[in-house]
MMTF fields as JSON, N, C-alpha, C and O atoms, coordinates in Angstrom:
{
  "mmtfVersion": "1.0.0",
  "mmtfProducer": "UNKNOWN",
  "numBonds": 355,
  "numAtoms": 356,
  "numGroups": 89,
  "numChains": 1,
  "numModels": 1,
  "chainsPerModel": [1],
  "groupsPerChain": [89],
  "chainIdList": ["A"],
  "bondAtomList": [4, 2, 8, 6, 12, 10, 16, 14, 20, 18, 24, 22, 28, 26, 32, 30, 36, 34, 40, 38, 44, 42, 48, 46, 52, 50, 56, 54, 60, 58, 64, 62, 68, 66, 72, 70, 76, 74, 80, 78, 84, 82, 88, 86, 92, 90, 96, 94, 100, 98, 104, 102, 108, 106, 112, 110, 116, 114, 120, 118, 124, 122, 128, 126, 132, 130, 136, 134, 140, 138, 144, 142, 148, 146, 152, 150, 156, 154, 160, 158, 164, 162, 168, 166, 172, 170, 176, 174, 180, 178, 184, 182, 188, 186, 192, 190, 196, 194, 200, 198, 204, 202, 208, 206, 212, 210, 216, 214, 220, 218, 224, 222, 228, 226, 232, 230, 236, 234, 240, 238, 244, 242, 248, 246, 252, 250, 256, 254, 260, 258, 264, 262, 268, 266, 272, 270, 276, 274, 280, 278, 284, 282, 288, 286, 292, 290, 296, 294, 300, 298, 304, 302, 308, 306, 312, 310, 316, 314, 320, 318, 324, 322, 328, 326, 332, 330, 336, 334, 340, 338, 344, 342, 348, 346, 352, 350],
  "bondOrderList": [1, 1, 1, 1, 1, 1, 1, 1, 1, 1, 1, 1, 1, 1, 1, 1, 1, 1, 1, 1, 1, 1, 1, 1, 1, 1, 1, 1, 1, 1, 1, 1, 1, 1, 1, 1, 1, 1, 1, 1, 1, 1, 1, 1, 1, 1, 1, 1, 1, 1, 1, 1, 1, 1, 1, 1, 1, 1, 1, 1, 1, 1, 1, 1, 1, 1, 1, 1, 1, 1, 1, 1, 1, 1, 1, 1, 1, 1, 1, 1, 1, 1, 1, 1, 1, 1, 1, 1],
  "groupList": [{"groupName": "UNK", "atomNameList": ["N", "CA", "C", "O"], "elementList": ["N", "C", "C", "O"], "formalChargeList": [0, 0, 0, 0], "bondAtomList": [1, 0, 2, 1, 3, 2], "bondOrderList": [1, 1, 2], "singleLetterCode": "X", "chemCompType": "L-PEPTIDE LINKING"}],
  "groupTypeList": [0, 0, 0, 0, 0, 0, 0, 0, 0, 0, 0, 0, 0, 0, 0, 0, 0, 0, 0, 0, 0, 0, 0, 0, 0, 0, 0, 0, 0, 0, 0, 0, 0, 0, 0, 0, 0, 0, 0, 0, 0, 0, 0, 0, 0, 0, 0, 0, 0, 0, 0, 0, 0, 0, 0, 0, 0, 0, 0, 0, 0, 0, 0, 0, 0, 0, 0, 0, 0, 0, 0, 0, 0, 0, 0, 0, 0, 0, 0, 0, 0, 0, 0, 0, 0, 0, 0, 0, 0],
  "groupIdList": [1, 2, 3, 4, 5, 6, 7, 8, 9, 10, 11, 12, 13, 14, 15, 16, 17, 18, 19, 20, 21, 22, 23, 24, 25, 26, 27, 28, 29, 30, 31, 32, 33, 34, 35, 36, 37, 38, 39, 40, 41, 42, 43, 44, 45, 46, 47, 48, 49, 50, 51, 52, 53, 54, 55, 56, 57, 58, 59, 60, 61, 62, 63, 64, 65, 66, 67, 68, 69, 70, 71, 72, 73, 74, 75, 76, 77, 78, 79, 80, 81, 82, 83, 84, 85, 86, 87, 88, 89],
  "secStructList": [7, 2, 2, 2, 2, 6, 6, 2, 2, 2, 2, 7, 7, 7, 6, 6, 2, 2, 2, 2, 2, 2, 2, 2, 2, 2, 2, 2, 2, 2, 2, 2, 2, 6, 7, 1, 1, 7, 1, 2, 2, 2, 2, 2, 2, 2, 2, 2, 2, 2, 2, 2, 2, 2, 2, 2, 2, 2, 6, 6, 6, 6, 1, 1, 7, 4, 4, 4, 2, 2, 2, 2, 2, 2, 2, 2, 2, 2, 2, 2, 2, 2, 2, 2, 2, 6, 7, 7, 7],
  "xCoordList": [-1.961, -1.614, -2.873, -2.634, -4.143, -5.165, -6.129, -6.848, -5.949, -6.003, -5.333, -5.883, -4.038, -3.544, -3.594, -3.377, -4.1, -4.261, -6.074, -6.389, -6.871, -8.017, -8.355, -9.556, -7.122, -7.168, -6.312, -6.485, -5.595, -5.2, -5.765, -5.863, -6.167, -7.722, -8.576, -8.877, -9.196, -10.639, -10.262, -11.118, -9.347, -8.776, -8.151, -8.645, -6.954, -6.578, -6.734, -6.97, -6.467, -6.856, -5.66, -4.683, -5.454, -4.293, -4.231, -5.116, -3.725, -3.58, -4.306, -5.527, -3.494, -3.705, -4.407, -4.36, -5.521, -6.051, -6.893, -6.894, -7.879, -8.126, -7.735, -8.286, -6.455, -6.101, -5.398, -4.805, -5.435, -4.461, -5.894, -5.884, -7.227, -8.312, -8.5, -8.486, -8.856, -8.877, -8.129, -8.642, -6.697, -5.758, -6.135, -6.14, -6.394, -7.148, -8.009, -7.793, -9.242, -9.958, -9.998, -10.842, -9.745, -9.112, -8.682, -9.49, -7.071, -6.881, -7.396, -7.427, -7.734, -8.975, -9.69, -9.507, -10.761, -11.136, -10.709, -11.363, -9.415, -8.597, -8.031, -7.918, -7.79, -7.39, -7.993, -7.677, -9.171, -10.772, -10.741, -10.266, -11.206, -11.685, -10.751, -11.233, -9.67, -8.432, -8.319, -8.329, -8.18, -7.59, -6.068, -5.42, -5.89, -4.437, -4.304, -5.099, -2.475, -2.203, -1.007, -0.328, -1.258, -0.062, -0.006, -0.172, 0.113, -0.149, 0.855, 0.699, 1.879, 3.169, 3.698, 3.863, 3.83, 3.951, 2.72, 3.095, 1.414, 0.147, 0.263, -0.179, 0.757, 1.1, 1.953, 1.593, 3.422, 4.347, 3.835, 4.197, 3.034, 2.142, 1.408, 1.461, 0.892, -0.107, 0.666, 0.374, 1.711, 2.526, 3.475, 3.746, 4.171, 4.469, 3.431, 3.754, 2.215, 1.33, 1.287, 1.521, 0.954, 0.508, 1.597, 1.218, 3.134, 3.927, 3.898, 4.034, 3.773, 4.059, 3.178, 3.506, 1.92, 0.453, 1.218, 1.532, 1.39, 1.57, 2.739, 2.642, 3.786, 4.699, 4.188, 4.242, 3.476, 3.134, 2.276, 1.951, 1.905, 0.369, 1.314, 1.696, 2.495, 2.974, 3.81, 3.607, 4.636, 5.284, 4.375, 4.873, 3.147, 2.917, 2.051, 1.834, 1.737, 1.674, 2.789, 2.572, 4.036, 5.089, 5.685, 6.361, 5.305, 6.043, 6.95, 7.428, 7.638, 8.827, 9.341, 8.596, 10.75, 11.125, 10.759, 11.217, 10.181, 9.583, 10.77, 10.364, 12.311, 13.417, 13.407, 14.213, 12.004, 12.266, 11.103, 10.644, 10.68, 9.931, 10.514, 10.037, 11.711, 11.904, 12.292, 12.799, 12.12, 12.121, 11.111, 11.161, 9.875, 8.314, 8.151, 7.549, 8.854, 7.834, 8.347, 7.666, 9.814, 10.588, 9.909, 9.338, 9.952, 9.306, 8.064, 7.853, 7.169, 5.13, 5.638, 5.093, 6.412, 6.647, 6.713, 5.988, 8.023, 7.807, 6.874, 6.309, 6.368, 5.354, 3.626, 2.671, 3.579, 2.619, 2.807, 1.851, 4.064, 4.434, 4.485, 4.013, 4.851, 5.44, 3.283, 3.06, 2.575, 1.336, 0.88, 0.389, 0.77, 0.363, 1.139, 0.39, 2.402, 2.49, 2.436, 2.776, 1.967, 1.705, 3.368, 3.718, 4.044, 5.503, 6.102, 6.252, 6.566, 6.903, 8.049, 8.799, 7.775, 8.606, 10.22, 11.103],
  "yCoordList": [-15.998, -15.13, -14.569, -13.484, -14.975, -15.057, -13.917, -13.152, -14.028, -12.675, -11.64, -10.614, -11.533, -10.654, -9.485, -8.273, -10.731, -10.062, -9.393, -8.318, -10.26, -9.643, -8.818, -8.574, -8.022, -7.202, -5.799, -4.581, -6.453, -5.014, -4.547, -3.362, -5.524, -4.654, -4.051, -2.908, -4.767, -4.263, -2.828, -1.979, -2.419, -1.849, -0.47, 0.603, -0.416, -0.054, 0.276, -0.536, 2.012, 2.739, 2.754, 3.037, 2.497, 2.843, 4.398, 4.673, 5.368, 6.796, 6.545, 6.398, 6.501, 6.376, 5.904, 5.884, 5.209, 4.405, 4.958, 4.68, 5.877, 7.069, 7.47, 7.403, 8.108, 9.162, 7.699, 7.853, 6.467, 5.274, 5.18, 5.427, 4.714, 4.234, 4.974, 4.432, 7.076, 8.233, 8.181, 8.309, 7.937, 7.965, 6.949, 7.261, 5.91, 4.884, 5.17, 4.914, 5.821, 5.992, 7.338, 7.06, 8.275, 9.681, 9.282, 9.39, 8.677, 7.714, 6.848, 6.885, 6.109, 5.283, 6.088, 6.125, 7.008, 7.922, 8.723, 8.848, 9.543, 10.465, 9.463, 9.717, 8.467, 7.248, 7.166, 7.171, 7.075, 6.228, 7.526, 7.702, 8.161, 9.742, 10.169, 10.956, 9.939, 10.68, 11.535, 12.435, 12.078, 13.674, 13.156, 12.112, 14.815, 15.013, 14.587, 14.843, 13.567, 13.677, 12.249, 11.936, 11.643, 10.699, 8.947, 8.862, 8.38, 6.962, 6.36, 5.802, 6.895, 7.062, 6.89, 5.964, 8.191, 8.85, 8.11, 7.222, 8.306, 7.482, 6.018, 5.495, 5.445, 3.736, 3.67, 3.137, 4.197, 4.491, 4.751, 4.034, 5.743, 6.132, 5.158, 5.08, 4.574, 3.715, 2.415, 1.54, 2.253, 0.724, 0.665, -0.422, 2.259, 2.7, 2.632, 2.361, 2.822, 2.713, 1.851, 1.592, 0.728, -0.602, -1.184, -2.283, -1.16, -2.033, -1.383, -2.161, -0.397, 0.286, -0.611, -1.087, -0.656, -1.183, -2.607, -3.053, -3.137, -4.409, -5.085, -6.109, -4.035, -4.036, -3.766, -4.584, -2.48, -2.445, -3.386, -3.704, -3.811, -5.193, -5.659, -5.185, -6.973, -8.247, -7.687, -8.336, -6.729, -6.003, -5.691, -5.189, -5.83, -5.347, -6.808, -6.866, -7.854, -9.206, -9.86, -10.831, -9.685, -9.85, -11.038, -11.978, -10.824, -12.028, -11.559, -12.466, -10.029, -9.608, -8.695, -8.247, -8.3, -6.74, -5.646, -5.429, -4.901, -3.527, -2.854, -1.845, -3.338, -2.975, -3.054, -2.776, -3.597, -3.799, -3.257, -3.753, -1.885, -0.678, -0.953, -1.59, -0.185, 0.229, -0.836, -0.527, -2.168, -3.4, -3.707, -4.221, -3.556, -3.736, -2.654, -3.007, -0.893, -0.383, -0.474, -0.698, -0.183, -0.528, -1.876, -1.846, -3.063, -4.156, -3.707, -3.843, -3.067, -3.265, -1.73, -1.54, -1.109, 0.114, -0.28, 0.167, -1.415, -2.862, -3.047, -2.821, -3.57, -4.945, -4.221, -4.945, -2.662, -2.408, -1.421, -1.266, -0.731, -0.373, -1.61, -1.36, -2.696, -3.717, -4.13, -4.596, -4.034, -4.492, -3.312, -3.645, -2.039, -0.822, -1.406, -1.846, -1.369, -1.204, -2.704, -2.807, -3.782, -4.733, -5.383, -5.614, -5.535, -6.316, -7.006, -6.63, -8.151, -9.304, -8.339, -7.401, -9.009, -8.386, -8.811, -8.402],
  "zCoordList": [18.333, 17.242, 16.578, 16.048, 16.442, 16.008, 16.498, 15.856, 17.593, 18.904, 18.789, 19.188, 18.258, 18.442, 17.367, 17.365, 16.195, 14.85, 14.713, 14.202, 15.241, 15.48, 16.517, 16.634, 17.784, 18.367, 17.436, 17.485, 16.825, 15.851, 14.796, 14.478, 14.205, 13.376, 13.877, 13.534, 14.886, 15.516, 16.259, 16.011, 16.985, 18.188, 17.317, 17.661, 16.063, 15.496, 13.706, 12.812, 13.597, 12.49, 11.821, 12.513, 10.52, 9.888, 9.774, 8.963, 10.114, 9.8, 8.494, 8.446, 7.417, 5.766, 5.353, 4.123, 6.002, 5.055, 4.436, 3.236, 4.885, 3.414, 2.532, 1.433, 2.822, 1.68, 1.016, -0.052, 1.533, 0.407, -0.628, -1.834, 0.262, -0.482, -1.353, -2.458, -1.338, -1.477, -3.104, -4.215, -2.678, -3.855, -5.047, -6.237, -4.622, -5.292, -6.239, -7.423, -5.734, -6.361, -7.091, -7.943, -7.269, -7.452, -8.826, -9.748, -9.109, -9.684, -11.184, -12.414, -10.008, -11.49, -12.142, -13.359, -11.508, -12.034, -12.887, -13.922, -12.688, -13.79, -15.091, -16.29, -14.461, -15.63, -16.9, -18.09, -16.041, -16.774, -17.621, -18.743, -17.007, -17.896, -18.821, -19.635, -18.963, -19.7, -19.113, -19.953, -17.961, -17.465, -17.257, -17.186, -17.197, -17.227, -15.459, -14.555, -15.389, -14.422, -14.037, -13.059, -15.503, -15.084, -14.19, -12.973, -14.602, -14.149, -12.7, -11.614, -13.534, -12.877, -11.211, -10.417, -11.225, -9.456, -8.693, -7.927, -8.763, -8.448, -8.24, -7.218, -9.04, -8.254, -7.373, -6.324, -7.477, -6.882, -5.403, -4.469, -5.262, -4.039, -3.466, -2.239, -3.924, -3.536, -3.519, -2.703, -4.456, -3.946, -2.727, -2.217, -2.082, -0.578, 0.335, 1.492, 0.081, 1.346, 1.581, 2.761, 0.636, 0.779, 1.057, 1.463, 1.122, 1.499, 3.122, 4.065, 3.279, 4.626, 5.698, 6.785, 4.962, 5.922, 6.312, 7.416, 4.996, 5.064, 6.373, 7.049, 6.343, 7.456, 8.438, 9.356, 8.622, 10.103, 10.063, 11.206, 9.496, 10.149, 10.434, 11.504, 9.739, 10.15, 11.338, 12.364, 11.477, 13.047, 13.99, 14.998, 13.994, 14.823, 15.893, 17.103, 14.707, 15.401, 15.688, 16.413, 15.363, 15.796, 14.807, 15.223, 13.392, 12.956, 12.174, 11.493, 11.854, 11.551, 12.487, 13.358, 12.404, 13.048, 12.634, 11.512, 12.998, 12.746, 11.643, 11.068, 11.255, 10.756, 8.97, 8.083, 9.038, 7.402, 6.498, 5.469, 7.282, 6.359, 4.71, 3.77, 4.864, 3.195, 2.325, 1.247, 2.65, 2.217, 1.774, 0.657, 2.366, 2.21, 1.019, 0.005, 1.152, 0.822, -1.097, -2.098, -0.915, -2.288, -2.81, -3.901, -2.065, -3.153, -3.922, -5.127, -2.863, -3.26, -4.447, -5.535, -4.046, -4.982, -6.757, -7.646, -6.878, -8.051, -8.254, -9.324, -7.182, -7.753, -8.25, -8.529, -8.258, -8.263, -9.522, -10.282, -9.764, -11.066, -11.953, -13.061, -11.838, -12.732, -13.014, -14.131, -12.51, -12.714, -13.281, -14.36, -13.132, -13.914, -15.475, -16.347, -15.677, -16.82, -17.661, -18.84, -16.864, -17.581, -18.087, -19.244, -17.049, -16.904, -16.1, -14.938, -16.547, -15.455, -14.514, -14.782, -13.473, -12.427, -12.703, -11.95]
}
């Protein structure tokens, strides 16, 4: 399993993982600064990528079914609004 997970990192690019890192920092930045643009939609974004990654990583070492995308991406979508606004889940 160990192999299989250090052949899919090493071997394999997440499409997104820029424009996730990209968004990230973009982000903090407009945050930090006070510009206009909203806290909102921006986690939301970034709590779908990150549940998405997170699925395709564990599907793709084979320790779930590839069947439970919008399971992953709806939870991290929560769990990353519920940490923006500083609220128990």
């Amino acid at each position: 399993m160990k192999k299989n997970l250090y052949k899919y990192l090493a071997g394999n690019d997440y499409p997104g993982r820029g424009i996730v890192l990209g968004k990230i920092l973009l982000t903090t930045f407009c945050y930090g600064s006070g510009a206009q643009g909203g806290i909102f939609l921006p986690m939301l974004v970034i709590g779908a990528s990150a549940g998405a990654f997170c699925e395709s990583l564990l599907s793709s070492v084979g320790l779930i079914s590839p069947d439970f995308v919008p399971q992953f991406v709806i939870c991290a979508m929560g769990g990353m609004l519920a940490a923006a606004m500083r609220t128990p889940i």
